[in-house]
N, C-alpha and C positions, 0 to 999 in steps of 0.2 A: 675301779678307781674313778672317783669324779674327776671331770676335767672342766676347764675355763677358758672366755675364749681370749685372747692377748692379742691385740691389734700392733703388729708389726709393718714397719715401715720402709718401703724399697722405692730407688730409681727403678724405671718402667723397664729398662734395661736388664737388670738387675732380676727383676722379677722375671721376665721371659728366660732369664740364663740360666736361672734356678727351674724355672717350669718345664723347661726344656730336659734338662738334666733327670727332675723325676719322673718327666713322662717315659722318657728311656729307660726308666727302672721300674716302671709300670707302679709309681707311688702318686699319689696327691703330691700337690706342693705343702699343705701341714704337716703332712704324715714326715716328707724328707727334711723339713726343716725341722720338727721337734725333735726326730731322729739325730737331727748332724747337733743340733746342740746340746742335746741328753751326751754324747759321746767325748765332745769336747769336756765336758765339766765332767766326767769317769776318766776321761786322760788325764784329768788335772788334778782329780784324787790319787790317781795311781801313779804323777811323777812325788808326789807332795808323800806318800806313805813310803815309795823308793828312797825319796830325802833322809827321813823320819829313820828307815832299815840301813840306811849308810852311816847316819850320825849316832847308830847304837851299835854298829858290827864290831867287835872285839878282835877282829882278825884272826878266827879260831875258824878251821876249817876240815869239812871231812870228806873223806875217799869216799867212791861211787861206794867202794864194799860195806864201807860204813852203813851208808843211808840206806841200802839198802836190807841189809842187817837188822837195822831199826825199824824199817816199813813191816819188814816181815814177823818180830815182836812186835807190832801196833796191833798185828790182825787177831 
């Protein structure tokens, strides 16, 4: 995958707090910061498609024996 580089902008503060934090995790500071915001914007797909699976649920529901029933016809 190509990558770009994006000039982001921090208090001096800011930037030591986060450097600090990835060198404890033995990362760069790009590597922790593309990480934390790749994750944020995947939490924000997955509360947005939870939304999306609440405002279609039918209120129909089925027993463990069920599903599992049906896992076992999937195979």
């Amino acid at each position: 995958m190509a990558m770009s580089a994006t000039a982001i902008r921090f208090a001096d503060e800011e930037r030591d707090w986060i450097q600090s934090y990835a060198d404890l995790l033995g990362e760069s500071f790009s590597e922790f910061v593309r990480e934390s915001a790749l994750e944020r914007v995947e939490a924000a797909v997955d509360v947005q498609a939870y939304r999306e699976a609440i405002a279609e649920d039918d209120g129909g529901r089925l027993s463990m024996d069920e599903v599992m029933r049906m896992a076992v016809m999937a195979e």
